[in-house]
C-alpha angles and dihedrals in degrees: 000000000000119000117208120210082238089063102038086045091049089042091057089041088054087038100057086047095048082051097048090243092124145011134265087241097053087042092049087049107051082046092063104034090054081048090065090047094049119119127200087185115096105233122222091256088053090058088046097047089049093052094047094054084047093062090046089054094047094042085047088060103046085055090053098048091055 
C-alpha cells in the first residue's frame, strides 16, 4: 500500500479535529484550500524520483541475489 502526501496531509488535518486541536472550520479550510493547489499532473521531479527509486529496487535485488 502506497501512501500519497495528499492522504497522509488530509489524515493529520482529521486527526487535529478529532483531537480538538482544531476546529471543523479550519479543518474544513485548509481542506479546501489544498484541494485548489492539487495537481493530478505528475510533475518532472515525480518521474525522477520514480526512476531513481527504480534503480535502488533493482540495485537492492541484485545485493541480495549475490
Amino acid at each position: 500500500m502506497q501512501l500519497s502526501s495528499k492522504s497522509i496531509f488530509l489524515r493529520r488535518v482529521q486527526e487535529a479535529f478529532l483531537l480538538k486541536k482544531i476546529s471543523r472550520r479550519t479543518s474544513n479550510h485548509f481542506i479546501s484550500v489544498y484541494e485548489k493547489f492539487d495537481s493530478k499532473k505528475r510533475s518532472e521531479a515525480d518521474d525522477k524520483a520514480d526512476e531513481l527509486l527504480s534503480e535502488l529496487i533493482f540495485e537492492s535485488k541484485v545485493k541480495q541475489k549475490r
